[in-house]
C-alpha positions as CSV (number, residue, x, y, z in Angstrom):
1,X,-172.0,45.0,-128.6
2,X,-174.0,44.9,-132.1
3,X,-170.9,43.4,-133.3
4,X,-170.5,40.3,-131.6
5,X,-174.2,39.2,-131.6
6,X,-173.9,39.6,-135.6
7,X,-170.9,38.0,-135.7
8,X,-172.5,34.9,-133.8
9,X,-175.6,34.8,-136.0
10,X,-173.6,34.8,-139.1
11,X,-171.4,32.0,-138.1
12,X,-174.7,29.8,-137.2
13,X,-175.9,30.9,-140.3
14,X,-172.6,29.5,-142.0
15,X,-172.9,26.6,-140.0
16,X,-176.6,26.1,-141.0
17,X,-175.9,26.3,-144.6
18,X,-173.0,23.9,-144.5
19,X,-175.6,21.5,-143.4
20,X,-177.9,22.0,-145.8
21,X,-176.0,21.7,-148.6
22,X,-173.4,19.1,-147.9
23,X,-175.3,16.2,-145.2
24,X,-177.4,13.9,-146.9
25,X,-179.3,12.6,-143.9
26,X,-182.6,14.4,-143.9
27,X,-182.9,15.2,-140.0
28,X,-179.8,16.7,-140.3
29,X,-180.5,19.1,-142.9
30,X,-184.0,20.3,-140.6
31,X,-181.6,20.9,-137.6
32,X,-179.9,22.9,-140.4
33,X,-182.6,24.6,-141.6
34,X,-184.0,25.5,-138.0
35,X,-179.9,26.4,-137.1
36,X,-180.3,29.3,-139.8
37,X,-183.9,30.5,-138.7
38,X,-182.6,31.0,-134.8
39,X,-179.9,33.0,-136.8
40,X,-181.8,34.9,-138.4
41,X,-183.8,35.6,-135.2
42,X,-180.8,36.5,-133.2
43,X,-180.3,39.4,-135.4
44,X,-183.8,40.5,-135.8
45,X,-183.5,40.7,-131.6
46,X,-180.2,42.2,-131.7
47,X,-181.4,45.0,-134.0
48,X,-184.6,45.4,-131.7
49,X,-182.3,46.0,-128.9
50,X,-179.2,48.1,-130.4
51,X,-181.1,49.3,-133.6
52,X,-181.6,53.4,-134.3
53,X,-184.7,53.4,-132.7
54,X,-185.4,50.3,-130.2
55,X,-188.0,48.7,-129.7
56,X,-190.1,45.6,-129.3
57,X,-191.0,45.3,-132.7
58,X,-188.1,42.9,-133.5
59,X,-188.7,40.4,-130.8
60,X,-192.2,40.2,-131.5
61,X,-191.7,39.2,-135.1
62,X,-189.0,36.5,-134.0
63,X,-191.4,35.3,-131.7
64,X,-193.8,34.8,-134.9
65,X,-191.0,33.4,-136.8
66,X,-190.7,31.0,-134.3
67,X,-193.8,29.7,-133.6
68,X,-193.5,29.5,-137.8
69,X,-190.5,27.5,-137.4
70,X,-191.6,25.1,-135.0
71,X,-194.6,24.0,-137.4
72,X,-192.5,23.8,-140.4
73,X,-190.1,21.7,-138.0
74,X,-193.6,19.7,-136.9
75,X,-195.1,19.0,-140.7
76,X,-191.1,18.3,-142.0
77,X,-190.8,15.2,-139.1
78,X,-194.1,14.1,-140.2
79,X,-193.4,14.3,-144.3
80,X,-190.1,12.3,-142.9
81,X,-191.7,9.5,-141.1
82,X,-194.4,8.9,-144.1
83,X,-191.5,8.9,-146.5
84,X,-189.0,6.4,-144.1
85,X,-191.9,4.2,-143.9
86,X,-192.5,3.9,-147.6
87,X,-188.7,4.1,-148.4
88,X,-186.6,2.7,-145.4
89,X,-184.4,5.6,-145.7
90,X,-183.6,9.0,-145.0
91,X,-181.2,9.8,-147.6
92,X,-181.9,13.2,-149.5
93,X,-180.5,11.9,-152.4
94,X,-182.8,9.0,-152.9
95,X,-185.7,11.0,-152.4
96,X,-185.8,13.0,-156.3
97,X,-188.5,10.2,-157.8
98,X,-192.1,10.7,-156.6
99,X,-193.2,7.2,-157.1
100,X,-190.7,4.2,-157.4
């Protein structure tokens, strides 16, 4: 059973990082980032539950990492509207200058 919910985190984790590095849309490569985080949180669960020693610990640290994710997710949206306004974009690649 340990199996398959690695086996699903590591291929949202591939899928995650396939975002990242090859979409050049912005949004898209937060949904990517966020993507790898819940993968990373399905296996810190999945070792809670079927881990040598089970316990809560797991899930209570995913539940941290997520409430980290969702304000990293929160201030990257904002650093992404103050850029499209001064920009008109939200190409990755056009964003390597700090003033233009």
């Amino acid at each position: 059973m340990l199996a398959s919910y690695l086996t699903l985190a590591a291929v949202l984790f591939c899928i995650g990082l396939y975002g990242v590095l090859t979409k050049r849309n912005a949004v898209v490569v937060l949904l990517s980032i966020e993507l790898m985080l819940n993968a990373v949180n399905l296996n810190l669960i999945a070792f809670s539950r079927y881990g040598i020693a089970p316990s809560l610990k797991g899930q209570v640290f995913a539940l941290f990492s997520m409430t980290v994710a969702a304000a990293e997710a929160a201030v990257g949206i904002a650093v992404l509207i103050a850029l499209y306004r001064n920009r008109a974009t939200v190409n990755v690649d056009e964003f390597d200058e700090l003033r233009r």
